[in-house]
C-alpha positions in Angstrom: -31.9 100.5 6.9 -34.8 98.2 7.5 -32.9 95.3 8.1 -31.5 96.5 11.7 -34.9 97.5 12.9 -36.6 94.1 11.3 -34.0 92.5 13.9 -35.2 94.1 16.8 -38.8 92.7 16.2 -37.8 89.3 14.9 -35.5 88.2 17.3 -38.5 88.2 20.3 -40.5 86.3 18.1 -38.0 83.5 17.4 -37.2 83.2 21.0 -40.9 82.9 22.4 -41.4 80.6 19.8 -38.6 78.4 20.9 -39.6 78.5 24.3 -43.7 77.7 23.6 -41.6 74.5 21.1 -40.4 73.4 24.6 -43.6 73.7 26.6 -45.3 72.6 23.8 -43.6 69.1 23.5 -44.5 68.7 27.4 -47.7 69.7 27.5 -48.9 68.0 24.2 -46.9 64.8 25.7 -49.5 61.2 25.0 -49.7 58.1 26.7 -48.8 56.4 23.9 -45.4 57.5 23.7 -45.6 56.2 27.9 -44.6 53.0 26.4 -41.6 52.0 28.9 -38.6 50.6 27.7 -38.6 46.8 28.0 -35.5 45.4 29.1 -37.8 41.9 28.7 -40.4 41.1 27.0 -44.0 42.2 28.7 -45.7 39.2 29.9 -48.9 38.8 31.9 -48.7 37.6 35.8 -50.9 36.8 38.6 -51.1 39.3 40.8 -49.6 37.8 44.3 -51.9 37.6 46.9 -48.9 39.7 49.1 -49.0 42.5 46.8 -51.7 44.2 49.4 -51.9 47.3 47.0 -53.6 45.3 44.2 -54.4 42.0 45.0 -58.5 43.3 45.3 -58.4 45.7 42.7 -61.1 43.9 40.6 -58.8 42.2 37.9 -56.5 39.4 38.5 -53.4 39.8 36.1 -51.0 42.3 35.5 -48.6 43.3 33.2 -44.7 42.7 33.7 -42.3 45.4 33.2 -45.6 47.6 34.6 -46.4 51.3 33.7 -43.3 52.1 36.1 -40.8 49.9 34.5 -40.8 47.7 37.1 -39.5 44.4 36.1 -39.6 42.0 38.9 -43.1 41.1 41.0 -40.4 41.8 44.1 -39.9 45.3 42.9 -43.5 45.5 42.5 -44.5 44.5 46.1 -41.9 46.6 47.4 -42.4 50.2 45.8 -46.3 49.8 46.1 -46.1 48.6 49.9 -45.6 52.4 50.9 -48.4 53.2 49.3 -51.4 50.6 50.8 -51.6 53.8 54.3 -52.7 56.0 51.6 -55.4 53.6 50.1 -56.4 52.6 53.9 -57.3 56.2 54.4 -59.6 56.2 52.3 -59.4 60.1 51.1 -60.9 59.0 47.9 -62.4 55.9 46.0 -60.6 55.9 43.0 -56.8 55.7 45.1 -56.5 51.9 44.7 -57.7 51.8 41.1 -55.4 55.0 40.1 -52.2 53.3 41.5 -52.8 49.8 40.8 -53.8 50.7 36.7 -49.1 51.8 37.2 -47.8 49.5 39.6 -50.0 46.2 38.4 -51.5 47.2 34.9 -54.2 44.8 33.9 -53.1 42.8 31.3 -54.5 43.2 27.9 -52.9 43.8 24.0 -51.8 47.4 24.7 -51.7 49.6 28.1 -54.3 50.8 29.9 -53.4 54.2 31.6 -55.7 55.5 34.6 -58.8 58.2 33.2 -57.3 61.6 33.8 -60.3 62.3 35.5 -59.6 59.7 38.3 -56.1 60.9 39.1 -57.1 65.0 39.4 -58.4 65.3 42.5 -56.3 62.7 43.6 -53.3 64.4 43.1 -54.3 68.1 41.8 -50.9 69.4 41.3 -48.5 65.9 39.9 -48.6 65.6 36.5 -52.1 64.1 35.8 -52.7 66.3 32.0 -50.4 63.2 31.0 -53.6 60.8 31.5 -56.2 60.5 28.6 -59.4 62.4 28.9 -62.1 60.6 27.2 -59.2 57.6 25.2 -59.2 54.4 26.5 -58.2 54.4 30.0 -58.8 52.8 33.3 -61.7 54.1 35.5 -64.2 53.5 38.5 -67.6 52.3 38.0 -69.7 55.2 38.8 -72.6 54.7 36.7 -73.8 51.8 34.8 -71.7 50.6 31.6 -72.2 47.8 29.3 -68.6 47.1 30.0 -68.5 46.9 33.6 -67.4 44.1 35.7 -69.8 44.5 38.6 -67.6 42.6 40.9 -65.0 44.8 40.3 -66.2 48.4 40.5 -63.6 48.8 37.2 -64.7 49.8 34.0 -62.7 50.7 30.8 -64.1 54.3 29.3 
């Protein structure tokens, strides 16, 4: 019979196909389903002169619940306060702008996520194929941009 032996080749097939479905929903995974789930509604802040991590990053408002559902300024200052050693190492530029684009997201009509490209060789090895490549996305000024805010050193791509 053909149908026993049909089996025996079929039955791989399905079940590498199931497991590529899995990777596939991770690896294919966009920022626009990174959409965190408000328990208030998003509003635009100040960003507190005490939030060290941010408070120089070249825009002045955030976004409240941020890109890490944090809710509260509070929770804010507190999370990203562990982080400012890093950034006052100085290992490289794009640090501050990388982790201020989650913890204090400028404020504008839709998220801004940090450039792929930015985070890489920042952290090589945590997760950074879920930042855009070329989409609209938070970057460092590197080289001149009609939509750069020279005081800042912050560009959108």
């Amino acid at each position: 019979n053909l149908l026993p032996n049909l089996w025996i080749f079929v039955a791989p097939v399905v079940f590498l196909a199931s497991l590529n479905a899995a990777e596939y929903e991770y690896y294919t995974w966009k920022p626009e389903t990174w959409v965190p789930n408000y328990g208030k509604s998003p509003q635009c802040m100040p960003i507190p002169e005490d939030l060290r991590l941010c408070y120089n990053v070249g825009y002045h408002q955030m976004l409240l619940p941020n890109l890490l559902d944090h809710e509260t300024i509070a929770e804010v200052k507190q999370q990203a306060g562990s982080w400012v050693p890093l950034v006052h190492k100085a290992c490289h530029p794009g640090t501050q702008v990388f982790l201020c684009s989650l913890f204090a997201p400028v404020c504008l009509d839709r998220p801004i996520y940090p450039c792929r490209w930015l985070c890489t060789p920042i952290m090589q090895a945590f997760g950074c194929d879920k930042f855009p490549l070329s989409d609209v996305c938070l970057s460092m000024n590197t080289t001149s941009n009609n939509d750069t805010d020279k005081s800042s050193g912050v560009y959108y791509s």
